[in-house]
C-alpha positions in Angstrom: -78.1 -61.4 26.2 -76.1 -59.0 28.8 -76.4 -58.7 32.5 -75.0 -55.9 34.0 -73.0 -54.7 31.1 -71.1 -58.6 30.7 -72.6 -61.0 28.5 -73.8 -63.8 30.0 -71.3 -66.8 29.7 -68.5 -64.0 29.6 -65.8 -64.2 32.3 -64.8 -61.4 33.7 -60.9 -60.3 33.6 -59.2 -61.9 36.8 -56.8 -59.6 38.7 -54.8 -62.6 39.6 -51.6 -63.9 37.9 -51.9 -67.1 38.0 -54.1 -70.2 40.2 -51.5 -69.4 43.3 -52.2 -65.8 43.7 -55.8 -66.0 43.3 -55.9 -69.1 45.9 -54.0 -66.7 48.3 -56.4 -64.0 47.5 -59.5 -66.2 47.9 -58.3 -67.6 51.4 -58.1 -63.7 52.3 -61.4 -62.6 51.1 -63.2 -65.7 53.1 -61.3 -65.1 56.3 -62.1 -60.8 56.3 -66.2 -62.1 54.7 -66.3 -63.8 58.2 -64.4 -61.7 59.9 -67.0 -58.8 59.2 -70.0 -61.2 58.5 -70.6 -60.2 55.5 -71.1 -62.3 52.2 -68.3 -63.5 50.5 -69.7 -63.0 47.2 -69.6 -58.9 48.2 -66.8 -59.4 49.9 -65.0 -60.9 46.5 -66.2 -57.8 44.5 -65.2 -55.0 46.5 -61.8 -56.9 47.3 -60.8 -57.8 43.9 -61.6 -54.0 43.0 -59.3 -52.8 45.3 -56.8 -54.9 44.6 -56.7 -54.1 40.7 -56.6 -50.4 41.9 -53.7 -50.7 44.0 -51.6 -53.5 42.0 -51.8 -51.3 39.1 -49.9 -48.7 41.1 -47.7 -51.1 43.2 -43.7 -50.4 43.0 -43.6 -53.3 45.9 -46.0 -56.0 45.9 -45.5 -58.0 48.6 -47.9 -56.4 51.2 -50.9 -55.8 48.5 -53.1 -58.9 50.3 -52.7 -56.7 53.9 -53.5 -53.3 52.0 -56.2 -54.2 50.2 -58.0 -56.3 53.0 -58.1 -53.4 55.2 -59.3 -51.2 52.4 -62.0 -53.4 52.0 -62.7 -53.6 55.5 -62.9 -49.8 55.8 -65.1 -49.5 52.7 -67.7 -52.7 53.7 -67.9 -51.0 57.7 -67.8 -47.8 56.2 -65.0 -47.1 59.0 -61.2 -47.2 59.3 -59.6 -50.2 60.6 -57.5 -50.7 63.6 
C-alpha cells in the first residue's frame, strides 16, 4: 500500500551522512520549531528539503546548518529573517 507516493514501511532517503550530522541537524530543527512555534514534524520536512537543495550545490559546507535554518525560517514565516 502507498501513502503519499512512499510505500508504507519504506524509509525515506536521509540527507545526512552519517548519525553525527543528522544529530546536529535534528538539535537545529528543534531549536528554530520552537523558536517559531511551529511543529517539529513540519519544521523537519521543510528543513531537510532545504538542506538537500543546498548541499547538493555546496563548494563549502561548513555553514549549510546556518543557511538552511534561515531559509526555513523565511519559508515557514513566509518572511525574510533578520
Amino acid at each position: 500500500m502507498r501513502d503519499g507516493g512512499i510505500a508504507l514501511g519504506e524509509a525515506m532517503q536521509s540527507p545526512y551522512e552519517n548519525r553525527d550530522e543528522e544529530a546536529l541537524h535534528q538539535s537545529v530543527v528543534n531549536a528554530l520549531a520552537q523558536e517559531i512555534r511551529q511543529p517539529v514534524e513540519n519544521v523537519k520536512i521543510v528543513y531537510e528539503g532545504e538542506f538537500a537543495r543546498l548541499k547538493a550545490r555546496a563548494k563549502v559546507k561548513d555553514y549549510l546548518a546556518l543557511l538552511t535554518s534561515r531559509r526555513t525560517r523565511e519559508k515557514l514565516l513566509g518572511k525574510p529573517s533578520e
